[in-house]
N, C-alpha and C positions, 0 to 999 in steps of 0.2 A: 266804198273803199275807206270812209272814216272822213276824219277832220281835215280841214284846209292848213295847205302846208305852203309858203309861199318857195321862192325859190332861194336857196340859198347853200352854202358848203357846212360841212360839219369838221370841227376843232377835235382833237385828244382830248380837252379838255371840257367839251362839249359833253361826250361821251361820259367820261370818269362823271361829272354834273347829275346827268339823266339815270346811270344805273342808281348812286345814291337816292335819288330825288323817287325813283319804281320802287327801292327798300323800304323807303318813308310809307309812302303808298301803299302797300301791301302790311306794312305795319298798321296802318291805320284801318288797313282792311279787316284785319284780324282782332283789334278791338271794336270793330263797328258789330262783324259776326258774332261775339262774345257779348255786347250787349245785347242782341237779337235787336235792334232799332233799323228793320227794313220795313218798308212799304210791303204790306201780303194783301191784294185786291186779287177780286172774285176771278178764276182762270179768262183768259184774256188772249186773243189770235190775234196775232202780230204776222205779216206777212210782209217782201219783198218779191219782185220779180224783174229780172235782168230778159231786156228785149233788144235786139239786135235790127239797126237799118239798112234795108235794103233798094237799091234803086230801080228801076225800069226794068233792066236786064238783071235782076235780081242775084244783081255782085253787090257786096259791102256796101252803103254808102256813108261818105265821112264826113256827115251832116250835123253831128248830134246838136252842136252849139247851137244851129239854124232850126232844126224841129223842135228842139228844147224852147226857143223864143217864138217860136207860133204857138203852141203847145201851153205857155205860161200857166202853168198850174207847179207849184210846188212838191206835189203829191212826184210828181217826175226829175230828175237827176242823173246828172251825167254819171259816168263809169268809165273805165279807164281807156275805151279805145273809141276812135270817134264814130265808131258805127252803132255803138253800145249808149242804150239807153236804163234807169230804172223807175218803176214805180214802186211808192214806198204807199204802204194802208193801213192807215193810223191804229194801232191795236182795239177791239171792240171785245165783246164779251162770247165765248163761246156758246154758249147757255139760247137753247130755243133755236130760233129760225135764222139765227145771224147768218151762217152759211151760205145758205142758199140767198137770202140778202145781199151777202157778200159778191154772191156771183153776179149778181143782177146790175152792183155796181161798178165792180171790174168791166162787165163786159161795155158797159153805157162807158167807163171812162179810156176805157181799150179804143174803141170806137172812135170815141170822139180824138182823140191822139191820132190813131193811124188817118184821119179823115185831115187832120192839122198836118201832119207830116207830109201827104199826097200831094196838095197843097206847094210842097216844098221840091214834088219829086222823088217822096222816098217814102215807103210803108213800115210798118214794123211784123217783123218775124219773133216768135215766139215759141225756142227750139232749142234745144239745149247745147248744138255746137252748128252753127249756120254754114253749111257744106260747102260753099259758093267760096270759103275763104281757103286764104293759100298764102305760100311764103311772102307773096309780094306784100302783102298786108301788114308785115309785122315790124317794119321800117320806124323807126323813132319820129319823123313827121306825122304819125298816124297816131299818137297821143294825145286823150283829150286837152284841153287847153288847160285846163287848172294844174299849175307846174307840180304839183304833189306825184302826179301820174309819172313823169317822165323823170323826179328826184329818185323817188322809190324804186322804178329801173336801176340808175344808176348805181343806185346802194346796192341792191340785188347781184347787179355784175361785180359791183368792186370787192363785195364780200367774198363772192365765187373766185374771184381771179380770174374768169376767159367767159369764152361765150356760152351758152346754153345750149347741151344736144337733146335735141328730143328724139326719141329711141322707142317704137313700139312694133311689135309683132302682130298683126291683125288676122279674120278668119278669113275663108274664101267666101265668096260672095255667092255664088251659086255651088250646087255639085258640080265636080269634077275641075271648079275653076285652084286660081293657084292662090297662096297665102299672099295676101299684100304688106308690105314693112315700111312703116317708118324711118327715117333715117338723115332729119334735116338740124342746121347750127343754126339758134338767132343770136342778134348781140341785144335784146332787147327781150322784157320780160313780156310784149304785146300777143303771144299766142293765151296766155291767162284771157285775153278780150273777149277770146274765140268760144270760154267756157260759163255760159248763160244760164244762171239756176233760179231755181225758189229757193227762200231761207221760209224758216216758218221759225219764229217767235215765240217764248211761251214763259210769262211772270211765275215765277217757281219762291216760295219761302225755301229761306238760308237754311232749314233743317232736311228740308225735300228734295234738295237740288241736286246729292252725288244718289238718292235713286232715279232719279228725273233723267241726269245724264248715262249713269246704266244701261237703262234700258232703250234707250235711244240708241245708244253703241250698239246693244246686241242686237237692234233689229235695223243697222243701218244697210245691209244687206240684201234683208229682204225690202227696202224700200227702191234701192239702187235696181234690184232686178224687176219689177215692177214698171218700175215708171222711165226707166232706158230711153233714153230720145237724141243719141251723141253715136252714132254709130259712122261717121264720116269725119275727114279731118286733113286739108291740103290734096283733098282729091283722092284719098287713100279710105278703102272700108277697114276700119279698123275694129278694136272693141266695141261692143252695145252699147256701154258707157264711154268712149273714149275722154270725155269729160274732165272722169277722176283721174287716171295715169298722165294725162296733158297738163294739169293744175300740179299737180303734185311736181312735176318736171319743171312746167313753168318756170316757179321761183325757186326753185332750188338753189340754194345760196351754198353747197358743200362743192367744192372739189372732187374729182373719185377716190381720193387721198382721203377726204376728210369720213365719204362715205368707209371706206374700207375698213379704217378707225370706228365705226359704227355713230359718231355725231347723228343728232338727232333733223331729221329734216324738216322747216319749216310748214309747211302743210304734211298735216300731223294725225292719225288716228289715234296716238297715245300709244301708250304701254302697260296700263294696270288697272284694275276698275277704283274707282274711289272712295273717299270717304266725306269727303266735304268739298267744296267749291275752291276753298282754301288750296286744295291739291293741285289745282289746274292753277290759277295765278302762280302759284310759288315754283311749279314748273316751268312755267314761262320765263318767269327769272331768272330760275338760277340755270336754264340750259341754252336760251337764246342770248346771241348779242343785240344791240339794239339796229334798229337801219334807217328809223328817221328820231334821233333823239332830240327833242324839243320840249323844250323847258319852260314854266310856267315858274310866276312866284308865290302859286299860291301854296301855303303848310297848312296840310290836311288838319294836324291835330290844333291847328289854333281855330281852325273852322271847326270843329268837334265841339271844343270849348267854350264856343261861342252861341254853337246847340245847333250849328246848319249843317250842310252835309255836303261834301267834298265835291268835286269832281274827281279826284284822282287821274287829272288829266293825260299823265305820266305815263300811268299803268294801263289807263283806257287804250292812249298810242301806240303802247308796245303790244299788248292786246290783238289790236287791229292787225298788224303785220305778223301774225302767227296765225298761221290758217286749221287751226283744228274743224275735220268735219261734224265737231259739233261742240261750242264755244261758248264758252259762258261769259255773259257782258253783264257789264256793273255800271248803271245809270243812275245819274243822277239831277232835277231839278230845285224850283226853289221851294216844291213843296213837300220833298222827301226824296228818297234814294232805295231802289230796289233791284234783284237781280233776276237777267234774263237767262235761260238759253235757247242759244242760236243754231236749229238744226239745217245745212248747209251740204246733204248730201244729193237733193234734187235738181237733176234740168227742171229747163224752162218749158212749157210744152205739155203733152201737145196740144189742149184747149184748156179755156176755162175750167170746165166742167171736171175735166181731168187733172188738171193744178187743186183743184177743192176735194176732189175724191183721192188724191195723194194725202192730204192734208188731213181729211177724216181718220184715215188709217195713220196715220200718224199718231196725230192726240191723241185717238181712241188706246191706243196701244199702249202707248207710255205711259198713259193713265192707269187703264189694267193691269201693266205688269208693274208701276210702281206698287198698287195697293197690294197685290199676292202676296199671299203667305210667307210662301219661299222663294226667295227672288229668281227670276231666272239667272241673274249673272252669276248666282252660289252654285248655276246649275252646267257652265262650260267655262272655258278658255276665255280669257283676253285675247287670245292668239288665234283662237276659233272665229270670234267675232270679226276681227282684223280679213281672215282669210275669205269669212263670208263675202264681206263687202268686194273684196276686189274678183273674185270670183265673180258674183253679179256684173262687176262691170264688164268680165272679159264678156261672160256670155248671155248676162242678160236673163229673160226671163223663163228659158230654157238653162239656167244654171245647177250646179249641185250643190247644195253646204249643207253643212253639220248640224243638228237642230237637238236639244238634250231630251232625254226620253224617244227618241225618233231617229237618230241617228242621221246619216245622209241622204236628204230629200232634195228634190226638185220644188218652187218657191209658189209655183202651183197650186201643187198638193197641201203643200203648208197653210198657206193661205184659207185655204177652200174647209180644209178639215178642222185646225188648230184656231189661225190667227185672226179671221173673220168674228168669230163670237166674242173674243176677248176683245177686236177693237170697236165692238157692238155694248159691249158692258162697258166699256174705259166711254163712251159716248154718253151713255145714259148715266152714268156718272158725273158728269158736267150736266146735264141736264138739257143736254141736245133733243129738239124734237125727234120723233120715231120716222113720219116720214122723211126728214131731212137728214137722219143716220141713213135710213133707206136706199134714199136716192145716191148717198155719194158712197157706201160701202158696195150698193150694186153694181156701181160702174166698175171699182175693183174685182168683185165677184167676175163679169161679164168680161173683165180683161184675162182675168186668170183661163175662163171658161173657153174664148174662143185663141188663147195666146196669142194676143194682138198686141203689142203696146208700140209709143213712136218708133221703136230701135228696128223692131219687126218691119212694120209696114213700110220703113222709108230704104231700107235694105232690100225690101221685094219689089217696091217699085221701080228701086234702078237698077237692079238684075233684071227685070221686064223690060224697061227702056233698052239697057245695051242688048239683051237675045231680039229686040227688034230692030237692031240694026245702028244703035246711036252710042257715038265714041263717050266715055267717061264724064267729061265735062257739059256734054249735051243731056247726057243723063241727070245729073246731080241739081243742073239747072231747071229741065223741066219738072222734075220731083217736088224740088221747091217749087214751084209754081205754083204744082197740084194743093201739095202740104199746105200753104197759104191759103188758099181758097178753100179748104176743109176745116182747117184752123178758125175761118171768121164765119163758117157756120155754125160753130157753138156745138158741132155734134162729138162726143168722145172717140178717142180714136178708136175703140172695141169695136166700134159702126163701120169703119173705112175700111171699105172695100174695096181691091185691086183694081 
């Protein structure tokens, strides 16, 4: 969720302070970009995952601050709700066997966590919307402890004027059964808790970054359909992803007023493809208000001057609180300053194995379709891409979109035909081993192959539960149970079998 915010009220005067103080900052962004003086290291896997505690009877548990302290490892980090945990994995180098390294070490520090947590009473789930939760969860006592979580609420509502509706239409859960709807108010931004992703990471030079974020956009869709693990939500089967229209509701800081006026919503897929990195900060400025405006003394360009390199504290904050699903962050230490982007449209789930074969397809792609000839984004809609993704979410990995040269496909067929070789070449480009491209594009291959992914399997299992006779909530809970115990096998979900 960003930087430590203590608790405190914010001034008129505060505000006027902070919007100048992000001008400064993005000014001085714009001559850092103009000199080209960024850090450009060899491509680099940067990853997060958002995990969820749960207890005995595998409802919520509102532990974090107590597993976090058995757990003592840094690498781990609270998040905003207290059942929500993160592990952060220091960026490594793409190149070779890291991958599959990667996994080896996830799972050994997975492990060792949820064996700390147990310990406490409470395991960790690794799911991208943990089914077991429900309105009662979403109460202002159930913020973690670091008062930033429960300030950044407050700002949320105060901006909005009233409480938050969340409003979604979902499919039926089996043939013949009936549509289920969402239809509940918080006064609190805490159902965001409920939505547990991967972000993946990726050190991009200031000249490569508006193709980098391109083509990210354009395949955010077929990622969403794919890797779907959020198909439940207050007891309700809703979207495949229900995830992304929860997130997006979540913080919504507009009024229906402001919506109908067309104001831009804070979790954001954009509106244009770009041209520079430049494009997304200066957006952020000049269309958001701020919601936690906090002020530093330090001036960027007398730190230029000086030959070191900002923080841009300012810009970093207001940054934080604009949730684009896919984000460009500007770091910086005391040995240089370089820019990431933050792809942020994955659940958490369903295993290791399956978070790293996300991941492949991922790089691999971006890569690919940055180097091509002719971009793909020259080649459809902003508005196409836009539609992709949320399509994915309704239906997952049985969806329809729009594909150029291909017209309207299933995510499937795309995959299988098109999108497999190109993120096989975008691999071997970084200089990924073959069997460790192998191994994690197969698992995609074998997900497309037998239409398995979380969204699926966790949808048949508790349609199976209730046609045997078990009311909703006895469903949702043994599902979890099963999911967990398949989850710390380390087998991909394309294996799981009814």
């Amino acid at each position: 969720m960003g930087d430590h915010v203590g608790v405190q009220s914010f001034s008129r005067q505060d505000r006027t302070r902070f919007r100048a103080k992000v001008g400064r900052c993005l000014d001085a962004l714009a001559v850092m970009l103009a000199d080209g003086t960024f850090d450009v290291a060899e491509p680099r896997l940067g990853l997060e995952i958002e995990l969820n505690l749960v207890d005995g009877a595998h409802d919520p548990a509102m532990s974090n601050a107590r597993v976090l302290e058995e757990i003592a490892d840094p690498a781990f980090q609270t998040e905003l709700g207290r059942f929500n945990i993160e592990i952060n994995v220091a960026p490594r180098p793409l190149a070779g066997a890291s991958l599959r390294e990667l996994e080896g070490a996830l799972r050994a520090a997975l492990n060792a966590a949820d064996e700390r947590a147990r310990g406490v009473g409470c395991g960790l789930a690794m799911i991208g919307m943990l089914p077991t939760v429900d309105e009662h969860h979403f109460t202002e006592q159930w913020f973690s402890e670091d008062p930033r979580y429960g300030l950044l609420s407050q700002q949320v509502i105060a901006a909005r004027g009233e409480d938050i509706a969340l409003q979604l239409d979902g499919s039926a859960l089996s043939d013949g059964g009936s549509r289920e709807t969402l239809d509940i108010v918080c006064d609190t931004i805490l159902p965001e808790a409920a939505c547990t992703s991967v972000q993946l990471h990726l050190q991009v030079p200031p000249e490569e970054f508006a193709a980098y974020w391109n083509s990210a956009q354009a395949i955010a869709g077929v990622q969403v359909a794919l890797a779907a693990n959020s198909p439940f939500f207050a007891g309700r089967a809703l979207w495949h992803e229900t995830r992304i229209p929860m997130f997006e509701q979540a913080t919504d800081t507009r009024s229906q007023e402001l919506k109908n006026q067309g104001v831009r919503p804070r979790v954001w897929f954009g509106e244009r493809w770009i041209t520079s990195i430049f494009d997304l900060f200066e957006e952020n400025s000049r269309y958001f208000p701020a919601l936690l405006p906090v002020c530093t003394d330090e001036d960027p360009f007398e730190v230029l001057e000086a030959g070191g390199s900002p923080k841009l504290a300012e810009l970093r904050m207001h940054n934080g609180t604009i949730y684009r699903w896919n984000r460009p962050i500007y770091d910086a230490q005391d040995e240089g300053r370089h820019l990431r982007l933050e792809n942020r449209v994955l659940p958490a789930g369903p295993s290791i194995p399956d978070v790293l074969a996300d991941a492949a397809l991922y790089y691999g792609l971006v890569r690919s379709l940055t180097d091509a000839d002719r971009p793909l984004w020259t080649q459809m809609t902003f508005d196409a891409a836009e539609e992709n993704l949320h399509s994915a979410a309704r239906d997952g990995i049985e969806a329809r979109m729009y594909w150029p040269e291909v017209g309207w496909v299933g995510p499937r067929e795309l995959v299988l035909r098109r999108l497999l070789p190109l993120a096989a070449e975008g691999l071997d480009a970084y200089g990924v081993d073959a069997a460790v491209r192998d191994r994690y594009l197969g698992i995609i291959e074998q997900r497309c192959l037998t239409g398995r992914n979380g969204a699926t399997w966790q949808r048949g299992a508790v349609a199976a539960r209730e046609a045997a006779g078990e009311t909703r909530s006895e469903a949702l809970h043994g599902m979890l149970a099963e999911y967990l115990e398949r989850m710390h096998t380390g087998e991909p979900v394309h294996t799981w079998t009814s």
